[in-house]
PLY file of the C-alpha trace (Angstrom):
ply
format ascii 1.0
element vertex 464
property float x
property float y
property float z
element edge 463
property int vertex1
property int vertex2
end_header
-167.78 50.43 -99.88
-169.87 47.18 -99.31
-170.93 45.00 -96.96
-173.29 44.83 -93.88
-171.85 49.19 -93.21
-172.44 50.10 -96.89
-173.98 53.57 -96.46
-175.13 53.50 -100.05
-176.55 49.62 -99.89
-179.82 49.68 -102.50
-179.20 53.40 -103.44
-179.36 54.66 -107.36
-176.43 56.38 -108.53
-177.00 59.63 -110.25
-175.50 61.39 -113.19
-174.12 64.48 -113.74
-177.02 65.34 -116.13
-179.54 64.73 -113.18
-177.51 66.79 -110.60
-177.46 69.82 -113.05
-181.22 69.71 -113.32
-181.65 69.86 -109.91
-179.29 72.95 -109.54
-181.46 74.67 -112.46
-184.73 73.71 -110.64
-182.94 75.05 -107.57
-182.47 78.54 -109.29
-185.89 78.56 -110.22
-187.28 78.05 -106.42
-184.57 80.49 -105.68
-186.50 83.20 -107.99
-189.48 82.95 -107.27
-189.83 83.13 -103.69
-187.08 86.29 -103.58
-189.44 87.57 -106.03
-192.47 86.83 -103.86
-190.98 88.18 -100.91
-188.73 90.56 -101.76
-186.03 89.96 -99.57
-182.85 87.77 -97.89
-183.51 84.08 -98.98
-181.33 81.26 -97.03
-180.80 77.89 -99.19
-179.63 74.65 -97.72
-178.06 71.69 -99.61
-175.52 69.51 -98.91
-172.12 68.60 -99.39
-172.29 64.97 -100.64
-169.41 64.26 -103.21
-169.70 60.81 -105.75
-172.99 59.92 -107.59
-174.47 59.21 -104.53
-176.68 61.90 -103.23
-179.64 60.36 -101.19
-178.70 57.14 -99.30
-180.40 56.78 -95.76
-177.35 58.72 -93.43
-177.75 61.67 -96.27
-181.32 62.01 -95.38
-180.97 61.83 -91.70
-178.39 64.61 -91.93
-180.54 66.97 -94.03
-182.76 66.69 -91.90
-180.96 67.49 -88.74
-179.31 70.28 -90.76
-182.65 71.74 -91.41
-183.49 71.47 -87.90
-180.92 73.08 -86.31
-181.20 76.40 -88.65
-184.62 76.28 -87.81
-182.85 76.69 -83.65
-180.67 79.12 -84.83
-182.87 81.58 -86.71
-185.36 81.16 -83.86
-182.76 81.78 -81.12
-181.78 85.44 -82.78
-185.48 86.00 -83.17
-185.69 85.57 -87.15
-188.90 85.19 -88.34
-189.23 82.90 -91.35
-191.79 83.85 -93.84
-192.02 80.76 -95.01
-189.73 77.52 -95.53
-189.73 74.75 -98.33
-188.08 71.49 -98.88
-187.44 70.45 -102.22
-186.68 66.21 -102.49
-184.74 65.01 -105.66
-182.59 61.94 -106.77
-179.77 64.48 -107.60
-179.73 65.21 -103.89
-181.38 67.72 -101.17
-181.94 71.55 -100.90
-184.14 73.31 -98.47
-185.62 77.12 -98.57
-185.74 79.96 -95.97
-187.58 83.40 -96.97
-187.03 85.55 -94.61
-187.88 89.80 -93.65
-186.81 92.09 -96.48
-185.86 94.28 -93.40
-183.14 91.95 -92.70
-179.63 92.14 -94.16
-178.46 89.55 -95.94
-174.19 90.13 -94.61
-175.87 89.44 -90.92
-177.79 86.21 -92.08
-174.34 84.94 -93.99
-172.55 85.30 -91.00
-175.25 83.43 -88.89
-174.93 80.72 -91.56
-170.94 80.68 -91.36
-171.31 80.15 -87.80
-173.52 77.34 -87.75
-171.28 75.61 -90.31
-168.55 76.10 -88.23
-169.66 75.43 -84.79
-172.30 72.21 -85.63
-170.77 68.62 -85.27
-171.99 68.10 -88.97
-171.44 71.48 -89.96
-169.11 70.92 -92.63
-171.21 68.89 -94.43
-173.80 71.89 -94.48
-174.02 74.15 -97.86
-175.67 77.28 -96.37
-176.26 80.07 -99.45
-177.72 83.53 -98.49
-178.96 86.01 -101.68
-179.97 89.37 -101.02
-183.31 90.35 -102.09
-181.76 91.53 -106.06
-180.54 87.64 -106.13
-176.84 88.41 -104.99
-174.85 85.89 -103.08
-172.90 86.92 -100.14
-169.86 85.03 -100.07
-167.99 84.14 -97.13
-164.70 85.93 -98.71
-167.06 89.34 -98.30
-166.75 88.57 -94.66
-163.46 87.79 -94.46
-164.15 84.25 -93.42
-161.45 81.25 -94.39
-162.19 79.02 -97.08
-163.72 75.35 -96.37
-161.43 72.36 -95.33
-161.01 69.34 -96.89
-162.90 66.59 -95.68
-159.94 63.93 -95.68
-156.80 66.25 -94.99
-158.19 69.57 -93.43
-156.45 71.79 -95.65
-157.93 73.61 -98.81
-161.04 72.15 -99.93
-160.68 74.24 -103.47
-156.65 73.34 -103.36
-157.62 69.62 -102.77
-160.19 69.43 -105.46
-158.25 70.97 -108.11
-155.60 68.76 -107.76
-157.43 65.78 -107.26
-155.17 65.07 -104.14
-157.59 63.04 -102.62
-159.76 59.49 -104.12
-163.35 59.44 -104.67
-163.81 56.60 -102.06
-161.53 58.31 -99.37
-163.30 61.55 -99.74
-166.54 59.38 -99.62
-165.43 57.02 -96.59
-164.38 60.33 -94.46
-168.17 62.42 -95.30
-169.49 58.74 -94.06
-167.33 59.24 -91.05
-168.44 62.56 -90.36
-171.83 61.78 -90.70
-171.78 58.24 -88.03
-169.57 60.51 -85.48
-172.05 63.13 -85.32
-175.33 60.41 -85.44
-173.38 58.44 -82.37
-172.67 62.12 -80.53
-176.63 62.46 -81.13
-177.46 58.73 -79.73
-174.98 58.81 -76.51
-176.72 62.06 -75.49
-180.29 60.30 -76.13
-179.00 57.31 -74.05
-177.75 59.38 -71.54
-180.80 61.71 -70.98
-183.44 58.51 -71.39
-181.36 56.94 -68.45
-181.32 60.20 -66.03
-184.68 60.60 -66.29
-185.47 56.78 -65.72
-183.09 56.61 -62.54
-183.64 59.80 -60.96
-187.79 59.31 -61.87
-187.94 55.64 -60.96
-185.92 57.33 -56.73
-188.97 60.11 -57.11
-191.53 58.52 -57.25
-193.38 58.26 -53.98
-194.45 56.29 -52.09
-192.92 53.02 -53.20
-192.95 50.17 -51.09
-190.08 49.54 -49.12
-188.21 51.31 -51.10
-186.10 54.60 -51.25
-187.83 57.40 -52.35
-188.45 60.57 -51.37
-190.23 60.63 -47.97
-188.04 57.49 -46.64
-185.39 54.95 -47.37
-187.93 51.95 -47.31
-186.64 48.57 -45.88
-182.92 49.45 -46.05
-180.48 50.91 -43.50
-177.42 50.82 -45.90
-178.70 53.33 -48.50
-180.60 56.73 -48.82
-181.61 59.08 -51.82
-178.19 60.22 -52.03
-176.92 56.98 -52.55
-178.94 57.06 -55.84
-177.94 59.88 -56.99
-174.20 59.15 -56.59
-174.94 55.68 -58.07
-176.65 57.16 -61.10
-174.10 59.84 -62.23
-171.07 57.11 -61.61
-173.48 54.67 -64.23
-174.06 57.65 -67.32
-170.81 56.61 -69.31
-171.70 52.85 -69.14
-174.90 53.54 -70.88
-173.38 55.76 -73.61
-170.76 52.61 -74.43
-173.88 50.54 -74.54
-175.48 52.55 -77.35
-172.18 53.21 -78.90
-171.53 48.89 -78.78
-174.96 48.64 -80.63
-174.26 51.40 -83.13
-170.63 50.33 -84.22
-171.12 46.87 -84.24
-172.03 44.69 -87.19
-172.23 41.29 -85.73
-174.92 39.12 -84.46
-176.78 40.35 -81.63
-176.20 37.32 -79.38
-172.30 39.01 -79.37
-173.53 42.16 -78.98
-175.22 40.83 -75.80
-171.89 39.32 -75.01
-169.98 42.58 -75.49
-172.62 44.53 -73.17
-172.21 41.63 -70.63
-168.67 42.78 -70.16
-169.48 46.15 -70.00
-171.60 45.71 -67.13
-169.05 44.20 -64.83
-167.27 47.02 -65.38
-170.53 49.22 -64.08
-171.43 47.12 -61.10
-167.38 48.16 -60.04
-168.01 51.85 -61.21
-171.53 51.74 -59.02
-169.71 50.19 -55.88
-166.97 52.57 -55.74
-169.64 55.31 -56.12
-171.72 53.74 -53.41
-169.63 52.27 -51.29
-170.32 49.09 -51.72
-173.83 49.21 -52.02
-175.93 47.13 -54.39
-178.26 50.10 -55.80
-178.85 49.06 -59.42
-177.45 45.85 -60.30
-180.86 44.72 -62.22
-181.50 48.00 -63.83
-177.63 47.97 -65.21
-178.45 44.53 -66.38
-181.90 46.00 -68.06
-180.82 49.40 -69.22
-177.41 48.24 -70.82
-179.72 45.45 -73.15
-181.62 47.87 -74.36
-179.26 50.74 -74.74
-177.20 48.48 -76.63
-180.36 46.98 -78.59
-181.68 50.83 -79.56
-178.23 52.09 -80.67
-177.80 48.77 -82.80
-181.66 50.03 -84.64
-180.22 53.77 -84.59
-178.50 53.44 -87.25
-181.20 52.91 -89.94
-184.28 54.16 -87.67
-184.05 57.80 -86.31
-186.86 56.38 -83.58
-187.18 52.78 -83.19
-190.30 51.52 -82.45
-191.11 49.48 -79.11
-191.87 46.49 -81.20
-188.67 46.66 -83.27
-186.51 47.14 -79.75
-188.24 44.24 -78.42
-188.10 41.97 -80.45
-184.00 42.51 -80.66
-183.56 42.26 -77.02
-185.34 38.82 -77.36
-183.26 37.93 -79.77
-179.83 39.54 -78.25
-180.76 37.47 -74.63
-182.07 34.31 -76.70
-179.77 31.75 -74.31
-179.81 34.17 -71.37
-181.46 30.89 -69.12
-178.52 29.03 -68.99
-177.08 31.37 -66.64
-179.35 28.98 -63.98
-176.47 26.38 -64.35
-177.62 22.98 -61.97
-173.56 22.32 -61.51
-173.00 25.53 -59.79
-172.33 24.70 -56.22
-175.01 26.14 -54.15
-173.03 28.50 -52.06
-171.23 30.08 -55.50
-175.09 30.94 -56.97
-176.99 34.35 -56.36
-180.14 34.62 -54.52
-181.62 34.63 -58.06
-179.79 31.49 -58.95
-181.31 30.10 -56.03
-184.65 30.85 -56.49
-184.36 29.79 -59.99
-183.85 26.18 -58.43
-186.22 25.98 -55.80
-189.35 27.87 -57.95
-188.34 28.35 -61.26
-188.60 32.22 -60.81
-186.71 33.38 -63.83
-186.00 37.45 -62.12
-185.01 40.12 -64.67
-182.91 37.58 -67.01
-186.70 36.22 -67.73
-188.01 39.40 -68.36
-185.29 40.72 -71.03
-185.65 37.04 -72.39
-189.32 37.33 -73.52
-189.09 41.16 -74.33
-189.93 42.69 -71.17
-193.49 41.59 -70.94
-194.83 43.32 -67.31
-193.18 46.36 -68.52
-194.52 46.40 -72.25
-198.04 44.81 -71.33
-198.69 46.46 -68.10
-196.68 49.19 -66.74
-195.90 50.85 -70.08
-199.88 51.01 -70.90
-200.85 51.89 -67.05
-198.08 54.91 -66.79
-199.17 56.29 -69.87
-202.81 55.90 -69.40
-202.97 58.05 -66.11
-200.68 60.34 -67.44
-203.10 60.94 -70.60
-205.37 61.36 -68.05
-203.94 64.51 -66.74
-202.07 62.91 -63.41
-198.53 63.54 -62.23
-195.17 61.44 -63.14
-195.52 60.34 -59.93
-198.87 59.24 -59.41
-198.90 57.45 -63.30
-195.46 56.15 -61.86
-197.41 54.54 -59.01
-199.65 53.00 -60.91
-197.39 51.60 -63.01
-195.51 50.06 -59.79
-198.63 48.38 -58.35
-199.12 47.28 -62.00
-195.74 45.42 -61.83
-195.88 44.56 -58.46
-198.87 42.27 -58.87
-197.52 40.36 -62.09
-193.58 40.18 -61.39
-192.00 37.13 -59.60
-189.93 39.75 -57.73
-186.85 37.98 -56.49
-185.62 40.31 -54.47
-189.09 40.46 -52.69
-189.12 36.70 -52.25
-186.00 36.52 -51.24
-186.20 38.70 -48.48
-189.95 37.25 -47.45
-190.81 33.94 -49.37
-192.98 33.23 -52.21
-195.64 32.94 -50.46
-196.09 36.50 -49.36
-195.02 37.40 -52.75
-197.96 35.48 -54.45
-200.64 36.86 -51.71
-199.58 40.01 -52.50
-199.90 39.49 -56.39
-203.33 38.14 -55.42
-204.52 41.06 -53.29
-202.95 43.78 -55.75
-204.59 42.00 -58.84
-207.57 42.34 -57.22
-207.24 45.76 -56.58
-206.18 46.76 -60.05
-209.06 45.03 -61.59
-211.92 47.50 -60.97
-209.31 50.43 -62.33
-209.06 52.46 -59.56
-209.22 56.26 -59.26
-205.56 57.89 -58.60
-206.37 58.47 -55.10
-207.45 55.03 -54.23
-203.75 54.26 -55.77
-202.36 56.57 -53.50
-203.34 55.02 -50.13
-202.66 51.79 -51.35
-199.08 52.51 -52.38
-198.84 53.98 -48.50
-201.18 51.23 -47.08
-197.84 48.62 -48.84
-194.94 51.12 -48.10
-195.55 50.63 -44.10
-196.22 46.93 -44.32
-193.66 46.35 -46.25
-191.18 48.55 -43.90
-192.48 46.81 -40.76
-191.55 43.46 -42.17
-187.90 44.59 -43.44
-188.94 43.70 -47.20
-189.00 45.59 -50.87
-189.54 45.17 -54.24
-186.30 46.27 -55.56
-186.98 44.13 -58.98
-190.18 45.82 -59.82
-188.72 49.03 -59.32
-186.28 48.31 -62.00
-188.55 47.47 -64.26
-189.82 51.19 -63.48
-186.89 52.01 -64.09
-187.18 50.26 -67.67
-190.67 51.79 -68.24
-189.73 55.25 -67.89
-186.34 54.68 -69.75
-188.75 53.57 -72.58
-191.19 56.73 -72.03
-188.03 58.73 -72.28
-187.25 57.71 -75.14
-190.34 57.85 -77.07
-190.84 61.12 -75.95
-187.66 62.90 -76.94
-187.95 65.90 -78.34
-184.50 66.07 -80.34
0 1
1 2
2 3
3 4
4 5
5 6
6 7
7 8
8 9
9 10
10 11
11 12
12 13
13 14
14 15
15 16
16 17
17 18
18 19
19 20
20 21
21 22
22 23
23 24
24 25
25 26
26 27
27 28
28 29
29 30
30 31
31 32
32 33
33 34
34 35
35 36
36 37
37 38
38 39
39 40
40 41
41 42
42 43
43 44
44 45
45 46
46 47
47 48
48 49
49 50
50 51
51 52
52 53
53 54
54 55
55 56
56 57
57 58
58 59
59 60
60 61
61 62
62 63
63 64
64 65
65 66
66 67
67 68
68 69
69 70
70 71
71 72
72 73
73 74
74 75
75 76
76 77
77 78
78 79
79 80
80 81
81 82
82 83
83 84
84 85
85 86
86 87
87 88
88 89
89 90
90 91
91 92
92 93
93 94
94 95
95 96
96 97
97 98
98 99
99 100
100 101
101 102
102 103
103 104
104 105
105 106
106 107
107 108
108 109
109 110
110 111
111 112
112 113
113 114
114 115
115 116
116 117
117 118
118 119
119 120
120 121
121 122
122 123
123 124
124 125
125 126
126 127
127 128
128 129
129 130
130 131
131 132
132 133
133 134
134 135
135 136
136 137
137 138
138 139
139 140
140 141
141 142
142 143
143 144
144 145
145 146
146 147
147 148
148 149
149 150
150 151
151 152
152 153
153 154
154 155
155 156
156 157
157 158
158 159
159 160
160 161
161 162
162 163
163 164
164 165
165 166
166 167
167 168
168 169
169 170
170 171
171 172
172 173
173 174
174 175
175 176
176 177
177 178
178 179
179 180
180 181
181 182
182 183
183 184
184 185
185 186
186 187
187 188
188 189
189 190
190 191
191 192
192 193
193 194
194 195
195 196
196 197
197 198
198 199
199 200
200 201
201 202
202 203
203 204
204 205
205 206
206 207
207 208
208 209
209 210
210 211
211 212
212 213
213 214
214 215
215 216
216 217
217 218
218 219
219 220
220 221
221 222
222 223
223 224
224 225
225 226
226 227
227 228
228 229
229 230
230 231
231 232
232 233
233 234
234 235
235 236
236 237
237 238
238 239
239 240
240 241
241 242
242 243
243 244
244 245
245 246
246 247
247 248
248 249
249 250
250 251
251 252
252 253
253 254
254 255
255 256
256 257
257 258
258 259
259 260
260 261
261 262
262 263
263 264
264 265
265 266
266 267
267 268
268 269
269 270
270 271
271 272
272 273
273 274
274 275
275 276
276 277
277 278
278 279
279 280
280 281
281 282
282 283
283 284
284 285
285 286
286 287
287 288
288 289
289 290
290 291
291 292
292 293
293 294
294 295
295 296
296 297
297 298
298 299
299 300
300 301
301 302
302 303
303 304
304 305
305 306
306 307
307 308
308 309
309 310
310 311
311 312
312 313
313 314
314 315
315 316
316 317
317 318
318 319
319 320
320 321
321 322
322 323
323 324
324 325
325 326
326 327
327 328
328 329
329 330
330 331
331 332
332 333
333 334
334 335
335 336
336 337
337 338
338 339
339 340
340 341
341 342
342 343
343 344
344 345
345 346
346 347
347 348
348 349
349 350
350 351
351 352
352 353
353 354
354 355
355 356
356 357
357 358
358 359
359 360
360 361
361 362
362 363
363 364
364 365
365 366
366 367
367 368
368 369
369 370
370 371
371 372
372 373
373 374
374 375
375 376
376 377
377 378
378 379
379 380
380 381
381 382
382 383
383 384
384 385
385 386
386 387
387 388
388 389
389 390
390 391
391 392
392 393
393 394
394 395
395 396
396 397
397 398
398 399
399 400
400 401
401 402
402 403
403 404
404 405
405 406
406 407
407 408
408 409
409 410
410 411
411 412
412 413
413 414
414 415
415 416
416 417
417 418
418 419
419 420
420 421
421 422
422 423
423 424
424 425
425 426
426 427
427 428
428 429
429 430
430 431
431 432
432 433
433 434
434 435
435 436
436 437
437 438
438 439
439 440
440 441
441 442
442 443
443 444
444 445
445 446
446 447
447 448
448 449
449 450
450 451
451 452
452 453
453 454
454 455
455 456
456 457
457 458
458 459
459 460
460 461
461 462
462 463
């Protein structure tokens, strides 16, 4: 293997020497702790074949494997006396002492099952030693023998014979290990994006805009809408993380790949709404940096803001010259429109430059008054108004004119200045959700970049 994918790019090969130390060291840790506790002990390694046994994918495994015996034990109410990790160049093992109440047959066949039944499971070693230091084997429970990682058939019959190459046995554990890491992502992506949609509809009042108590300024859509429009949108932002993760090429193509993909959303969103226009900008937003944080996923378990920022400025570097002066006027969008009469760049602007309103104002102002102890919804208003005064909202001055849109910025900057308490938040949100109703106008861009703020809370906050 080599090349940009090389799994084991800057690793140190180990010798057999060095791997039979660690399996010594192993029986040591082994001994003393059944000795200490005086009963079942659970040990975790893994099944890495070659000289290479820590390389970044290796470690991200281990640790998931760790993690989801931890779930396991906790979800049959196993207490673990106590668990330790021990680190080595000849590769990874992990310790669980457990009740000497306990028997050790039951704990094997927990084991078994979570080697069978986890996407990565095969790639688990799970050994379980009785209190006297006996292993249970999985024959002693009448459970089949391991599969081969390339051919699925004996793993001891394959090995013996030597069926199988080094490299190919190497290329399909690397396999096994990116399918279950993109499995792991999608669902990420996918959860991130629910609860940015479905929080950005929530929260109430929003100006103009559909949200729980109304449907704003618009006629042609209600909560429902939103809801249909977000489920039919889920599988385009798993492909976007999935484009970033598989692919190896500049980010400028990447952008090009996830334009494509979005096309294909808009459709997907139209036939799920009718024909309505609920989340053009946010499938324009989202997809960038779904694509941008699967494309850092696969050498960063959790990208930093910084790190996804700065690759979304460099995946939408020549994003401008969509705002083509040869395009007939009546072939351009409103946005292409207002490009040429003010310069207003809309949400092509914002991914340009890293998402600036979001990053430097609604990010800070959404977390700040939820740190404070106030709702999703009221740090979700704050975060609006926070956009809503900084944001050359296009669809807002399309549907007014820039001049309401700047006296509005003016008035909320204002307001936002002397850091007002929740409350006074609260009326003003209402105070701009029946003005803006009145005069048939809404800030549909600043509430996708909402949308993009709590996608990006989301995803900080995950919790697997």
């Amino acid at each position: 293997m080599n090349g940009p994918g090389d799994p084991f790019a800057g690793c140190e090969a180990v010798s057999l020497e060095t791997v039979l130390a660690l399996r010594d060291t192993r029986i040591r840790w082994q001994g003393k702790l059944r000795a200490h506790y005086q009963g079942p002990l659970i040990t975790l390694s893994l099944n890495i074949p070659g000289p290479y046994k820590r390389f970044p994918l290796g470690d991200r495994c281990f640790e998931e494997a760790q993690d989801a015996l931890r779930v396991r034990l906790e979800a049959e109410g196993i207490p673990v006396l106590e668990e330790a990790v021990l680190v080595d160049p000849g590769g990874y093992t992990a310790f669980w002492a457990l009740r000497k109440s306990l028997d050790p047959r039951e704990i094997k066949g927990l084991a078994c099952a979570l080697e069978a039944q986890h996407p990565a499971g095969r790639l688990f070693d799970l050994d379980v030693f009785s209190a006297q230091g006996d292993q249970i084997s999985r024959s002693a429970l009448g459970k089949a023998e391991r599969c081969c990682f390339v051919c699925g058939g004996s793993a001891f019959a394959c090995a013996h014979s030597r069926a199988h190459a080094l490299p190919e046995i190497q290329a399909a554990v690397i396999t096994l290990i990116q399918g279950f890491l993109l499995g792991k992502l999608e669902d990420r992506i996918a959860a991130a994006a629910v609860q940015a949609l479905m929080g950005e509809l929530a929260v109430t009042p929003k100006p103009g805009l559909v949200d729980r108590h109304n449907c704003g300024a618009h006629k042609d859509m209600d909560f429902f809408t939103f809801i249909d429009s977000t489920s039919a949108l889920l599988p385009y932002f798993r492909a976007c993380a999935a484009a970033g993760f598989q692919q190896y090429e500049s980010p400028q193509r990447l952008f090009a790949d996830l334009r494509r993909q979005g096309k294909i959303a808009e459709i997907a969103m139209k036939r799920a709404t009718r024909g309505v226009n609920t989340h053009r900008g946010i499938i324009f937003s989202l997809g960038i940096l779904s694509g941008a944080y699967g494309r850092l996923y696969r050498t960063q378990e959790r990208p930093s803001l910084e790190d996804l920022m700065t690759l979304c400025r460099d995946m939408t570097a020549g994003v401008l010259g969509d705002f083509s002066p040869d395009k007939p006027p009546q072939n351009c969008s409103h946005g292409e429109l207002l490009f040429r009469r003010y310069g207003m760049t809309g949400v092509r602007g914002e991914a340009a430059a890293g998402f600036p309103a979001v990053c430097q104002g609604a990010y800070p102002w959404f977390r700040r008054l939820l740190e404070a102890g106030h709702s999703r919804n009221d740090a979700g208003l704050g975060a609006f108004l926070s956009l809503l005064a900084c944001t050359d909202d296009t669809a807002l001055a399309h549907r007014a004119d820039r001049g309401v849109l700047r006296r509005i910025q003016g008035e909320l900057r204002d307001f936002l200045s002397s850091d007002p308490p929740v409350e006074a938040i609260q009326r003003k949100a209402a105070d701009l959700d029946r003005d803006f109703i009145a005069q048939g106008i809404s800030a549909g861009g600043c509430a996708d970049l909402l949308g993009v703020t709590l996608f990006l809370y989301a995803l900080n906050t995950h919790k697997t």
